[in-house]
DRENPA-3360 file (N, C-alpha, C; in nm, 2 decimals, always signed):
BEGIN
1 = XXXXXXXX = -2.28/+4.05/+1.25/-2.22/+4.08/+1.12/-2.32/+4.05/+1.01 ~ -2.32/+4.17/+0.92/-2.42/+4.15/+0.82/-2.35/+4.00/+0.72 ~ -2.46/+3.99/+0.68/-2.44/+3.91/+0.55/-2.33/+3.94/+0.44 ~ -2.32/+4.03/+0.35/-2.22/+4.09/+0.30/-2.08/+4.12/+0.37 ~ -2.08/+4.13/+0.48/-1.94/+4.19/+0.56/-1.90/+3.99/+0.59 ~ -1.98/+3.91/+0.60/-1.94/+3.78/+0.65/-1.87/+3.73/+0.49 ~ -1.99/+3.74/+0.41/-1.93/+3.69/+0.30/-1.82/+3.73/+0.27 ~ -1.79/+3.89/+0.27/-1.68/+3.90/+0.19/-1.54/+3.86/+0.32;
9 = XXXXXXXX = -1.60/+3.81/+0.47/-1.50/+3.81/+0.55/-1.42/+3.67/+0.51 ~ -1.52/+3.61/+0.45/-1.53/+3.44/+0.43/-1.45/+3.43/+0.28 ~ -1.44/+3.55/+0.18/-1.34/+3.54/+0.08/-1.20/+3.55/+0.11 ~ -1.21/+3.60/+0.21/-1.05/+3.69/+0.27/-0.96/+3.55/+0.27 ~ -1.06/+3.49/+0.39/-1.01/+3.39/+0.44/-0.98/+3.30/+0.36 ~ -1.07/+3.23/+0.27/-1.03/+3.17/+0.18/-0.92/+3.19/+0.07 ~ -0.94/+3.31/+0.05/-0.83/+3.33/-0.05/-0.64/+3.32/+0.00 ~ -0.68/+3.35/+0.18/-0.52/+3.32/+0.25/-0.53/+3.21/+0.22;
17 = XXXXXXXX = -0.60/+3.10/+0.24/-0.62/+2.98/+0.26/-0.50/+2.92/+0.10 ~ -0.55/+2.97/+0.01/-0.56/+2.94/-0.13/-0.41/+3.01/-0.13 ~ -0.38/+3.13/-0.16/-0.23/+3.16/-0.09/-0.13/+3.09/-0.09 ~ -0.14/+3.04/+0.07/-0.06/+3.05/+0.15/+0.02/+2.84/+0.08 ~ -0.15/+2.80/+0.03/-0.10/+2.65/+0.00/-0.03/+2.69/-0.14 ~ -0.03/+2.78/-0.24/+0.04/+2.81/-0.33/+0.14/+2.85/-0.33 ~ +0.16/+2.91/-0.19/+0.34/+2.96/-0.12/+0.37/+2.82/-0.10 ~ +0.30/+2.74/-0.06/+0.40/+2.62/+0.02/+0.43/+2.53/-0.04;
25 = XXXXXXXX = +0.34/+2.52/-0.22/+0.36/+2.43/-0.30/+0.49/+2.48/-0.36 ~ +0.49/+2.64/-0.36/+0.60/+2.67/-0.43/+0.76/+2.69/-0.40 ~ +0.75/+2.65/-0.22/+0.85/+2.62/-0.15/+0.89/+2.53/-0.15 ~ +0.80/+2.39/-0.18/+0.83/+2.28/-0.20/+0.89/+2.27/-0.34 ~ +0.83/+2.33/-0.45/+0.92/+2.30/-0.54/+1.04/+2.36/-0.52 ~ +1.10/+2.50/-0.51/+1.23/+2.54/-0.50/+1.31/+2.48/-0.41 ~ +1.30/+2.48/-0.28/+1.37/+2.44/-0.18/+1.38/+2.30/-0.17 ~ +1.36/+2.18/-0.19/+1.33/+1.99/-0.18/+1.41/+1.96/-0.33;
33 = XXXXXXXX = +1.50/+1.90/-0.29/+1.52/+1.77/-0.40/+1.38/+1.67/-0.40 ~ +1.40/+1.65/-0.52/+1.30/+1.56/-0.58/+1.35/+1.40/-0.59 ~ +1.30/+1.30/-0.58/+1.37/+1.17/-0.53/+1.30/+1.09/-0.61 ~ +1.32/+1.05/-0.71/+1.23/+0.97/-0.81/+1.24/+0.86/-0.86 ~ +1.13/+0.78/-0.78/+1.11/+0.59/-0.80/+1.07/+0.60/-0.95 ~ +1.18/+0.45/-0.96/+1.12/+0.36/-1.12/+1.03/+0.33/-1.12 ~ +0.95/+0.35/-1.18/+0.81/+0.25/-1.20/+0.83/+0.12/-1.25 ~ +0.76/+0.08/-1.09/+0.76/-0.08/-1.07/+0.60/-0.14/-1.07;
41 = XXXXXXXX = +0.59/-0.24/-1.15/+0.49/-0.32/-1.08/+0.44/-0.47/-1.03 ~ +0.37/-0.46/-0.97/+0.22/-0.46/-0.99/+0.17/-0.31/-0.85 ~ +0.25/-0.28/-0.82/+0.26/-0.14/-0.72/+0.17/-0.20/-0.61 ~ +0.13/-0.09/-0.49/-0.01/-0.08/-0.43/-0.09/-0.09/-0.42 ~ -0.21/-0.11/-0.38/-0.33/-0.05/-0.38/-0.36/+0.09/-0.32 ~ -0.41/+0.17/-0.34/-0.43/+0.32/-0.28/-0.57/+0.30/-0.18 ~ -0.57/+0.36/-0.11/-0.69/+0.42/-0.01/-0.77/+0.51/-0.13 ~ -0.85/+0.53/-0.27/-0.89/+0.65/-0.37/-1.01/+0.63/-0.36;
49 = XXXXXXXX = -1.04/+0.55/-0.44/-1.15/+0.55/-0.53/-1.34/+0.55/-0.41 ~ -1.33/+0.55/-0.32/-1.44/+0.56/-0.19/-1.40/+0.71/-0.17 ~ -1.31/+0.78/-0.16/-1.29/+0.91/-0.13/-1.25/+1.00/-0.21 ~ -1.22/+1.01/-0.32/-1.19/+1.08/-0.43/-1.20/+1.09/-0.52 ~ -1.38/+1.03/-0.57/-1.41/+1.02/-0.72/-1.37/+1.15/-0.78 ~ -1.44/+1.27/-0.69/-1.40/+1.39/-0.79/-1.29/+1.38/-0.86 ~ -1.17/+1.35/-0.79/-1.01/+1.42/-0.83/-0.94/+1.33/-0.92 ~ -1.04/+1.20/-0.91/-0.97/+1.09/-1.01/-1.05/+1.06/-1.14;
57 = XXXXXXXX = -1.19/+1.11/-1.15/-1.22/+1.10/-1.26/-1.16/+1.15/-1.37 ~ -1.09/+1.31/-1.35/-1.05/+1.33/-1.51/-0.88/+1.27/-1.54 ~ -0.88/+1.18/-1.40/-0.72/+1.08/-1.43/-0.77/+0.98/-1.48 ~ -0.90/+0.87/-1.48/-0.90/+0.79/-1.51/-0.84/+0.68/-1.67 ~ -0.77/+0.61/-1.62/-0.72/+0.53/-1.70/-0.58/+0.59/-1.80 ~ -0.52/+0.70/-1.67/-0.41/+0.74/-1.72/-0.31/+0.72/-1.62 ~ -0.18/+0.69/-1.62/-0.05/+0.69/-1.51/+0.01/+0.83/-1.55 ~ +0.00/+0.85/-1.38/+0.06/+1.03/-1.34/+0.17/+1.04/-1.28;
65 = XXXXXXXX = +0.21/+1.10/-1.26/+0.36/+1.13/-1.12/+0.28/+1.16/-1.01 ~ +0.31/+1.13/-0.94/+0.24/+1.19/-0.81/+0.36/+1.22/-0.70 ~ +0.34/+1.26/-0.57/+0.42/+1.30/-0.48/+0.38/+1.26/-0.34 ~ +0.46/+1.15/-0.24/+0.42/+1.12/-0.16/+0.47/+1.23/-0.02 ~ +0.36/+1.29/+0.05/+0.36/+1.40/+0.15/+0.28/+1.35/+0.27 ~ +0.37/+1.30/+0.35/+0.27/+1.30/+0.50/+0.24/+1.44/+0.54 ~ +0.14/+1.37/+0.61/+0.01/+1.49/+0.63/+0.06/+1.59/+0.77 ~ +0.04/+1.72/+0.76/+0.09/+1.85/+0.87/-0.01/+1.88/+0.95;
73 = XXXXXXXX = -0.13/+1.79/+0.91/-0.23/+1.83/+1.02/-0.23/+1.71/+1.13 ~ -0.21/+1.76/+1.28/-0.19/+1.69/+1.36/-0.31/+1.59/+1.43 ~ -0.38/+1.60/+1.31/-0.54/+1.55/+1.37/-0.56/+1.43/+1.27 ~ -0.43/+1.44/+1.15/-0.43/+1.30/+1.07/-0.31/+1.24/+1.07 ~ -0.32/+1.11/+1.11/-0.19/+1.09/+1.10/-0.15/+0.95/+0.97 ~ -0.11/+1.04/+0.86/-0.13/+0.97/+0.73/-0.02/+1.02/+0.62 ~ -0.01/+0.95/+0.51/+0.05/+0.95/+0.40/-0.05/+0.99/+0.27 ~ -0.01/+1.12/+0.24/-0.11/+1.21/+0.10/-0.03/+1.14/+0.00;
81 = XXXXXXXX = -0.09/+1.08/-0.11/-0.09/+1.10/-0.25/-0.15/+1.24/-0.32 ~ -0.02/+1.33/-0.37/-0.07/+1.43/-0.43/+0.00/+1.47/-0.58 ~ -0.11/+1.45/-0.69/-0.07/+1.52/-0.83/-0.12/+1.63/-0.83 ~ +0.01/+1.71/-0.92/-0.01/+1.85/-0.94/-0.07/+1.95/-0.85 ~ -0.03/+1.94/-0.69/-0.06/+2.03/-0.62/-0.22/+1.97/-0.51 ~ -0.29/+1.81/-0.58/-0.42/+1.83/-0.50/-0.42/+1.67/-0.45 ~ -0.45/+1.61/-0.31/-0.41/+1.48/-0.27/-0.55/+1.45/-0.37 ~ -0.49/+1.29/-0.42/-0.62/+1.22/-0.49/-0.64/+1.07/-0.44;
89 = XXXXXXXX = -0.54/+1.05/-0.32/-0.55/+0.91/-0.25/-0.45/+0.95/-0.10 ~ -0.48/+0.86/-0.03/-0.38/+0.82/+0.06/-0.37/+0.68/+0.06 ~ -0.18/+0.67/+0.08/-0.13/+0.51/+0.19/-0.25/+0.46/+0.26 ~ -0.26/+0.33/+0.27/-0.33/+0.22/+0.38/-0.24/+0.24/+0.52 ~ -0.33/+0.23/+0.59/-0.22/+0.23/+0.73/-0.15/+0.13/+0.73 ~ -0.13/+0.04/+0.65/-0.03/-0.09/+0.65/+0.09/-0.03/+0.65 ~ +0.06/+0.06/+0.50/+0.19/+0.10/+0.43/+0.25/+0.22/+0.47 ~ +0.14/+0.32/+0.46/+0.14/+0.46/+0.60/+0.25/+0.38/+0.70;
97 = XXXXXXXX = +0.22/+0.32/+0.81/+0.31/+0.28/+0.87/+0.45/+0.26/+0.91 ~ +0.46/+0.17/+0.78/+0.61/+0.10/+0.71/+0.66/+0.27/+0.66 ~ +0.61/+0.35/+0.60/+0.68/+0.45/+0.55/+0.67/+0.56/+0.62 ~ +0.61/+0.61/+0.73/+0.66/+0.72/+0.79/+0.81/+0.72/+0.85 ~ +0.88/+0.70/+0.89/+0.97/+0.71/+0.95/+1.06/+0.74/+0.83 ~ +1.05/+0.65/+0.74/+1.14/+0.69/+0.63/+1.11/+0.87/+0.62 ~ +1.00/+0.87/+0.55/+0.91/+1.03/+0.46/+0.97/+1.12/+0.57 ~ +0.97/+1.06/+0.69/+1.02/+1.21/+0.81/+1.16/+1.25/+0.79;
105 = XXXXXXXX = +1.22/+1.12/+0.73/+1.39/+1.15/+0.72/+1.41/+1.19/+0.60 ~ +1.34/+1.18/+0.53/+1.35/+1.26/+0.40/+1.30/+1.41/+0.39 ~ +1.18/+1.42/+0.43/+1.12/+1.54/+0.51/+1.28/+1.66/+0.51 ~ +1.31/+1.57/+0.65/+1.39/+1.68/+0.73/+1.53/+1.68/+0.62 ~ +1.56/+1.65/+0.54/+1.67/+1.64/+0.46/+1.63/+1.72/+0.29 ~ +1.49/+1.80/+0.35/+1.44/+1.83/+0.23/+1.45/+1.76/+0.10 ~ +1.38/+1.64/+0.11/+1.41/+1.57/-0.04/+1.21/+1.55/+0.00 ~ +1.23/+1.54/-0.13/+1.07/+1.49/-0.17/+1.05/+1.36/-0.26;
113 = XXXXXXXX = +0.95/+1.28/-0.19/+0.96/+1.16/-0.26/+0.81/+1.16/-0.41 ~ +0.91/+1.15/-0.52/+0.75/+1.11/-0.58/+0.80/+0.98/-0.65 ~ +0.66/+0.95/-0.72/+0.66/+0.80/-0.78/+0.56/+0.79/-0.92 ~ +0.52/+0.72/-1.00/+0.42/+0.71/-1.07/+0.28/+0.66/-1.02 ~ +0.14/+0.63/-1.08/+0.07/+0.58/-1.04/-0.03/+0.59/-1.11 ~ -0.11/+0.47/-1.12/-0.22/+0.43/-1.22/-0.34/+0.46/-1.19 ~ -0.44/+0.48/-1.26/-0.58/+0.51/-1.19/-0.63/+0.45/-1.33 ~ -0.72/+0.34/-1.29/-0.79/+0.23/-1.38/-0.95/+0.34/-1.41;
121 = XXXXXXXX = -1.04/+0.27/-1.53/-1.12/+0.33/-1.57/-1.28/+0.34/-1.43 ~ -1.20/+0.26/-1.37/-1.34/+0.25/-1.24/-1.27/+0.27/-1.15 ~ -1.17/+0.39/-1.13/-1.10/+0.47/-1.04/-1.03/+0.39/-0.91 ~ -0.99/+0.28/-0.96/-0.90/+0.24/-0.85/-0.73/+0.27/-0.89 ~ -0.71/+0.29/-0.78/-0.57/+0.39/-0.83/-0.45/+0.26/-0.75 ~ -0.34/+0.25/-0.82/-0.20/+0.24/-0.78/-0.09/+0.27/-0.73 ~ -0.03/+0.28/-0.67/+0.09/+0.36/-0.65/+0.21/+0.22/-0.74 ~ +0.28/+0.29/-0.81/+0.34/+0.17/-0.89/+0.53/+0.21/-0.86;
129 = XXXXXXXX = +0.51/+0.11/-0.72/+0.67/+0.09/-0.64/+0.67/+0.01/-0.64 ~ +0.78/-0.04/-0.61/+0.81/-0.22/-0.52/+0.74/-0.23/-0.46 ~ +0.78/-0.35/-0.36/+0.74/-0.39/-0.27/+0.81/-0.29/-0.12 ~ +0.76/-0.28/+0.00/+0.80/-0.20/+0.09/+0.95/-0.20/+0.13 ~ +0.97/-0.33/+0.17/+1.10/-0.34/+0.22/+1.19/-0.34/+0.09 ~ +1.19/-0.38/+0.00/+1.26/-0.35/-0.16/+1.27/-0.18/-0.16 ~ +1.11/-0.11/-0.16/+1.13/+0.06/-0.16/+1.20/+0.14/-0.07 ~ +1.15/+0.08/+0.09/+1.22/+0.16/+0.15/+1.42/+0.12/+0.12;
137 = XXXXXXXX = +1.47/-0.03/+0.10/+1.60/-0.03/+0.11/+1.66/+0.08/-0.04 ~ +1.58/+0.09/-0.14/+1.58/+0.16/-0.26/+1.61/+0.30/-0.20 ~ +1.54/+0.35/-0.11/+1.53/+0.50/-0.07/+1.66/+0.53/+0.02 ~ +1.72/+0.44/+0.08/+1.79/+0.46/+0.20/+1.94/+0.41/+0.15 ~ +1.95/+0.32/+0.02/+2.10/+0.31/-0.04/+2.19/+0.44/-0.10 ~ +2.27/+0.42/-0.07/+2.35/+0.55/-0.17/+2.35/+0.60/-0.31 ~ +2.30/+0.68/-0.33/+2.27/+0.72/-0.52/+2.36/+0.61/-0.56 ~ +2.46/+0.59/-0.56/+2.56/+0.51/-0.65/+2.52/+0.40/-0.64;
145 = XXXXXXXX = +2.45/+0.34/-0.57/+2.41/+0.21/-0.53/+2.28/+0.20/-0.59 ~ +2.19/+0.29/-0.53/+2.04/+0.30/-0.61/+2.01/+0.28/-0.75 ~ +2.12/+0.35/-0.80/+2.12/+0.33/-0.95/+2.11/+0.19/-1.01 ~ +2.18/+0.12/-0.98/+2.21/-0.01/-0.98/+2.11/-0.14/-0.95 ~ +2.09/-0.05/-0.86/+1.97/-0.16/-0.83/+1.81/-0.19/-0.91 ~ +1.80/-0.35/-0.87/+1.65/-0.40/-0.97/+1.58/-0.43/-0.86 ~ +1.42/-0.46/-0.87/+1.32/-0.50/-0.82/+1.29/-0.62/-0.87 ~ +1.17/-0.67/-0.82/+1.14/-0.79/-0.84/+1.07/-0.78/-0.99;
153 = XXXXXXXX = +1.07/-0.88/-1.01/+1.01/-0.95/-1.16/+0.84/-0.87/-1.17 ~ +0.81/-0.80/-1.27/+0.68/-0.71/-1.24/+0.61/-0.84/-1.29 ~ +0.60/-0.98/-1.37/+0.53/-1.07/-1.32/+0.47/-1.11/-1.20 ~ +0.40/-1.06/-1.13/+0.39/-1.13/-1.00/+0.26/-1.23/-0.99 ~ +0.24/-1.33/-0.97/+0.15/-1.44/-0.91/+0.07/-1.40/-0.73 ~ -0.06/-1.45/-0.78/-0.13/-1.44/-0.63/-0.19/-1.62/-0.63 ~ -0.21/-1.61/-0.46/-0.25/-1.72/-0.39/-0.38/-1.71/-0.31 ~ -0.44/-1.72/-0.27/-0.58/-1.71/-0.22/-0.60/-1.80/-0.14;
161 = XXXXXXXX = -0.62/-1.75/+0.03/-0.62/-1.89/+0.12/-0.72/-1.79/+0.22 ~ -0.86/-1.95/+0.20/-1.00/-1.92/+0.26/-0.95/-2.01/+0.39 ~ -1.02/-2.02/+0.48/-1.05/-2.08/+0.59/-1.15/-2.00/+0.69 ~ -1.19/-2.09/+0.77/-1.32/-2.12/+0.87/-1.31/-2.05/+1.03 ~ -1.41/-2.08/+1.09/-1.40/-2.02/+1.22/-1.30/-1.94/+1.28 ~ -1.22/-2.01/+1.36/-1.11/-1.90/+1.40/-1.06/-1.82/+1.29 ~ -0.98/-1.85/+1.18/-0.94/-1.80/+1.04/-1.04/-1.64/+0.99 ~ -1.17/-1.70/+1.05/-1.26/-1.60/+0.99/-1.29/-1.44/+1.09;
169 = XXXXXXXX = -1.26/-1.47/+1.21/-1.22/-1.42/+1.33/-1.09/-1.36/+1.31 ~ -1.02/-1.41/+1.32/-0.86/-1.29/+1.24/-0.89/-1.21/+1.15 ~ -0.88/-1.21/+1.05/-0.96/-1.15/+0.93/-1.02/-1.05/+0.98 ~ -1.14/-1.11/+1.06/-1.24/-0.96/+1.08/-1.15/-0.86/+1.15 ~ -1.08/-0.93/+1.26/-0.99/-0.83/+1.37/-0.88/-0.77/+1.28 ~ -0.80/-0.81/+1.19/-0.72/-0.71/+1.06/-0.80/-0.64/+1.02 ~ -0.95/-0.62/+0.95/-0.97/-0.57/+0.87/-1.04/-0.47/+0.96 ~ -1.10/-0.48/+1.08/-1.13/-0.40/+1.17/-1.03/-0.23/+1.20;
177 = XXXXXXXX = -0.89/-0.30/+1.19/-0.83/-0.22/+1.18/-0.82/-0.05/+1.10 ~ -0.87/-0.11/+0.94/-0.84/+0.01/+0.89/-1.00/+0.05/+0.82 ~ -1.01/+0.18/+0.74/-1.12/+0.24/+0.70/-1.17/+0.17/+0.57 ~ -1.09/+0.16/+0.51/-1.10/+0.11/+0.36/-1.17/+0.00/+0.38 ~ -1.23/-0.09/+0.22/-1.29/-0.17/+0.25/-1.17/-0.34/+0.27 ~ -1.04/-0.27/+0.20/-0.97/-0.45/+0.26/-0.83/-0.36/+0.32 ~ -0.78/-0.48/+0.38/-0.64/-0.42/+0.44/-0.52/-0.49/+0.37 ~ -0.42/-0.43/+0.40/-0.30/-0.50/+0.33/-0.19/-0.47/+0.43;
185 = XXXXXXXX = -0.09/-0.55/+0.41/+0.01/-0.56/+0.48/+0.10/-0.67/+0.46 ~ +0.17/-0.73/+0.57/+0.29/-0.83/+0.55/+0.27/-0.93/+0.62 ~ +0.23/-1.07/+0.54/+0.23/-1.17/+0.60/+0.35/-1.29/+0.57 ~ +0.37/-1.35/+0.72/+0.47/-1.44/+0.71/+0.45/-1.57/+0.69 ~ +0.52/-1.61/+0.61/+0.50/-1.82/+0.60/+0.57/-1.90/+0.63 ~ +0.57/-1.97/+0.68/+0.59/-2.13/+0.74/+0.60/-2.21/+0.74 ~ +0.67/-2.33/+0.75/+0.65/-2.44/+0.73/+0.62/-2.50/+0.83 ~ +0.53/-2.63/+0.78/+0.42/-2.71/+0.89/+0.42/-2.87/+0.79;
193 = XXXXXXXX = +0.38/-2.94/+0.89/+0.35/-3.06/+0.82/+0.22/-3.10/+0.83 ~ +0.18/-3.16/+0.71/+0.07/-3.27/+0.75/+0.01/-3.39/+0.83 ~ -0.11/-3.35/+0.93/-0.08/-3.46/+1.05/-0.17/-3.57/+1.00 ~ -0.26/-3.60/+0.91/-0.28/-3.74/+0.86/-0.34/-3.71/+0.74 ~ -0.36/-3.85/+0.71/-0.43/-3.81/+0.55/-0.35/-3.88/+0.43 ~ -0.41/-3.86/+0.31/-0.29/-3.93/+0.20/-0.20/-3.82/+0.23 ~ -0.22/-3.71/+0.26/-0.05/-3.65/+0.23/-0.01/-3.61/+0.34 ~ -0.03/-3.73/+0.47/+0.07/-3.73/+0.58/+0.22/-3.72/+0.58;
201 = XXXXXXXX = +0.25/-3.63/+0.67/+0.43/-3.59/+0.63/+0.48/-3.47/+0.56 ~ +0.36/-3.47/+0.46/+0.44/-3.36/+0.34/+0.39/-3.18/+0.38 ~ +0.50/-3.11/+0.33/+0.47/-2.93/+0.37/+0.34/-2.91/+0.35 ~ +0.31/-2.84/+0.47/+0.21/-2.75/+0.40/+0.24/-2.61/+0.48 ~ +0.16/-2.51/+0.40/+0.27/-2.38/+0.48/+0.12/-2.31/+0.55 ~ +0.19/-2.25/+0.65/+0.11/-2.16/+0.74/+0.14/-2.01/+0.74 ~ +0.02/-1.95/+0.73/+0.04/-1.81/+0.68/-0.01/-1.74/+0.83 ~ +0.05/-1.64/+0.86/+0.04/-1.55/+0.99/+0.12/-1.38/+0.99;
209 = XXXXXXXX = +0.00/-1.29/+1.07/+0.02/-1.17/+1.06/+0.05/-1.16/+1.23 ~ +0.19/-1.13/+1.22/+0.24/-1.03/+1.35/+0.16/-1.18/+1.47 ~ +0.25/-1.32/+1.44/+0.21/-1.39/+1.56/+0.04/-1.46/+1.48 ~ -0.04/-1.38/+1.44/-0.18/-1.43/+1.43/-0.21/-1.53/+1.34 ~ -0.30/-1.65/+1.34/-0.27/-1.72/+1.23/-0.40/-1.69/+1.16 ~ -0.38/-1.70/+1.03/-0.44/-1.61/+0.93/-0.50/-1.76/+0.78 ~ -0.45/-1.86/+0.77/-0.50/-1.94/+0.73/-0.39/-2.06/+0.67 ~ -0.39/-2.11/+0.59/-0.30/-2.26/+0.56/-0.34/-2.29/+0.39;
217 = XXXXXXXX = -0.22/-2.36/+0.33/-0.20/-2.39/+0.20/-0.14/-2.54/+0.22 ~ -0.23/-2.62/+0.22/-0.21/-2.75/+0.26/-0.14/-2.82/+0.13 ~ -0.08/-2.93/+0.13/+0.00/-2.98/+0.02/-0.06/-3.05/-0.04 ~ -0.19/-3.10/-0.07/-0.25/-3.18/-0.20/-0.24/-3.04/-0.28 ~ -0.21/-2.92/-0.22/-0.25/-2.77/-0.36/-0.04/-2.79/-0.39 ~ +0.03/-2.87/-0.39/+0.13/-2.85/-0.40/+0.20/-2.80/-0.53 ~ +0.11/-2.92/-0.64/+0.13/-2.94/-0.80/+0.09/-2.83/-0.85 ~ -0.04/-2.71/-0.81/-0.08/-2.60/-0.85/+0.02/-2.51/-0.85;
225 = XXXXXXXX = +0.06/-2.49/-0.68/+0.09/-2.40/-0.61/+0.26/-2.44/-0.66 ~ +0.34/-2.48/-0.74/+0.47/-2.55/-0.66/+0.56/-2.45/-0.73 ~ +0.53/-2.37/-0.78/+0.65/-2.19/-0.71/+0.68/-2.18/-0.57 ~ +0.55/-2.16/-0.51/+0.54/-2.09/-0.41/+0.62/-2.24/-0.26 ~ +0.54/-2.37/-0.34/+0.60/-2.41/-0.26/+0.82/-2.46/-0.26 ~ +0.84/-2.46/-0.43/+0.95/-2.45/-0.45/+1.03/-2.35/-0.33 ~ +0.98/-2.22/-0.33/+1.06/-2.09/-0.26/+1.06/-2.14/-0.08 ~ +0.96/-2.21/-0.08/+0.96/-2.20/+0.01/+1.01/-2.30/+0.13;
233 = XXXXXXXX = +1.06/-2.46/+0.04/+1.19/-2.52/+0.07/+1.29/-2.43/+0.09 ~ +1.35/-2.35/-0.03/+1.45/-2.32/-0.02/+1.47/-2.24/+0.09 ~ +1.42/-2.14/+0.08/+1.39/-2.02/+0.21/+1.40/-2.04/+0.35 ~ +1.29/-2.14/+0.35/+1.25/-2.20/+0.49/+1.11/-2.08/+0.54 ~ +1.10/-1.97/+0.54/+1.01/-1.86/+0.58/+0.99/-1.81/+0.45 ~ +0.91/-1.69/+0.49/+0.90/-1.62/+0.36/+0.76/-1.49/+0.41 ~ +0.84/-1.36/+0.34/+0.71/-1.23/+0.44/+0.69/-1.21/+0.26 ~ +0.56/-1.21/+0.28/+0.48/-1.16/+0.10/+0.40/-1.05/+0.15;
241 = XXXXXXXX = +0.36/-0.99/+0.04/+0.23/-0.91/+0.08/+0.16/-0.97/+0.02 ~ +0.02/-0.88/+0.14/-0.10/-0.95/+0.18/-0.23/-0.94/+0.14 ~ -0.34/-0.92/+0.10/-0.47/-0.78/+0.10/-0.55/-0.91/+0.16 ~ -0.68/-0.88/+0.20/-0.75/-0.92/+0.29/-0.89/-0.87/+0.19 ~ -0.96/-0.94/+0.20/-1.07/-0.88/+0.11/-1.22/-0.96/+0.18 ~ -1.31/-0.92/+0.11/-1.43/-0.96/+0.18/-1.51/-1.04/+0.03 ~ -1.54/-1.16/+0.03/-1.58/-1.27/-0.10/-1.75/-1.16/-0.17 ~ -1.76/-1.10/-0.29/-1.88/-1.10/-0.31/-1.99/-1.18/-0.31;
249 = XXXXXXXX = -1.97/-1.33/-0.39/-2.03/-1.44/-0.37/-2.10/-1.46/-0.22 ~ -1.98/-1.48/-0.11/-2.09/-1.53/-0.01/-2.00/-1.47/+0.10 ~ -1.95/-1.36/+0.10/-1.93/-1.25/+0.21/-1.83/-1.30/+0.29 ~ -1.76/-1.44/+0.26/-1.66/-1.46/+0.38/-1.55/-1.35/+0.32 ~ -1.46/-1.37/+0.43/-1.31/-1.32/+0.43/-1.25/-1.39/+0.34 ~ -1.12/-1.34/+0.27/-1.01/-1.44/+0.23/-0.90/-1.32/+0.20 ~ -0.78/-1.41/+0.18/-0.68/-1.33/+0.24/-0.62/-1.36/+0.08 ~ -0.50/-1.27/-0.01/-0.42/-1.31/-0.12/-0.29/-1.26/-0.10;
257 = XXX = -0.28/-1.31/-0.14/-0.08/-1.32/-0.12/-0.04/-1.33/-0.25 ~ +0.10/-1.22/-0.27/+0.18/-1.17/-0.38/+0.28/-1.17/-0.39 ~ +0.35/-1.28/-0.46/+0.47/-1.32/-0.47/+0.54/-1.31/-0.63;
% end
């Protein structure tokens, strides 16, 4: 095939290409209820800004609507963030996770979920929802109910718990997990005591992902910390989210938690 006969074979194609996603945008709009979260914050973090400078530069430092659409190619198995028709992030597999099952039931019920979302001037983007289990019970109550309902205090407080060897060893094996550079997810806390020391006896809480232990908030940090540990008499447990991050200073792990 000549040159000319490829090229123009290669416009054909592209322009179905081009088409056929403008038929399907436009099916999505007519055909799907639209299902539209409050904006909440301090939201997500997005999978963006490593893979999508193009499409986020001319968003930067603006909040958009966006539309959350798992992915139809059977070779990704993921959650699109897409404004106005073009993905500019995807879900973490933390959160990918937690929300497919829901997106498929909404999917099949033709409803479409969108939400707002922030994209800072050095293109790190938001998705600005609850918290997961707050969103998905949001998505799954009855309009009459939904309406009604609040989220958490968009004050939110973080905690930062470093530790050593084994601690450092977890961490790597979470963060091993996904592509991005930290992971996020749902860590649970515990109570534990102190085995000697001046503050023999007294709480200190243990933090763990799915069984693993992930690091400790020992109780001389009590007077700092004493929200977190207030909640956490009462409670007795407690599942926060998580991010996992890598220290620029001196490259260890540490883990933050968001309450």
């Amino acid at each position: 095939m000549g040159f000319l006969k490829k090229h123009f074979a290669a416009k054909v194609v592209n322009q179905e290409i081009v088409e056929r996603q403008q038929s399907e945008r436009g099916n999505l709009k007519s055909e799907f209820t639209e299902l539209e979260c409050p904006e909440t914050e301090p939201g997500w973090q997005l999978n963006a800004e490593a893979y999508f400078k193009k499409e986020l530069r001319p968003l930067a430092g603006k909040t958009i609507r966006v539309v959350l659409v798992l992915s139809e190619d059977s070779e990704w198995d993921e959650t699109n963030i897409v404004h106005d028709g073009q993905k500019i992030a995807q879900l973490p597999d933390s959160y990918h996770n937690k929300m497919k099952p829901v997106l498929e039931g909404l999917r099949s019920n033709k409803i479409k979920l969108s939400a707002s979302a922030s994209v800072s001037d050095d293109l790190q983007a938001m998705l600005l929802v609850p918290y997961p289990l707050d969103f998905i019970r949001w998505i799954e109550a009855p309009p009459a109910i939904r309406s009604g309902m609040s989220f958490r205090a968009t004050e939110t407080r973080s905690v930062r718990i470093k530790g050593q060897g084994p601690v450092q060893e977890a961490l790597k094996g979470l963060l091993s997990q996904v592509d991005g550079d930290d992971w996020t997810g749902w860590v649970r806390l515990s109570q534990s005591k102190e085995g000697k020391g001046k503050h023999e006896g007294q709480m200190k809480i243990l933090a763990s992902v799915e069984g693993l232990h992930i690091g400790s908030i020992g109780a001389r940090y009590r007077a700092e910390e004493h929200e977190l540990f207030d909640e956490m008499e009462k409670e007795g447990e407690l599942l926060l989210e998580c991010r996992i991050s890598q220290s620029q200073f001196d490259e260890k792990l540490y883990s933050t938690l968001f309450f």
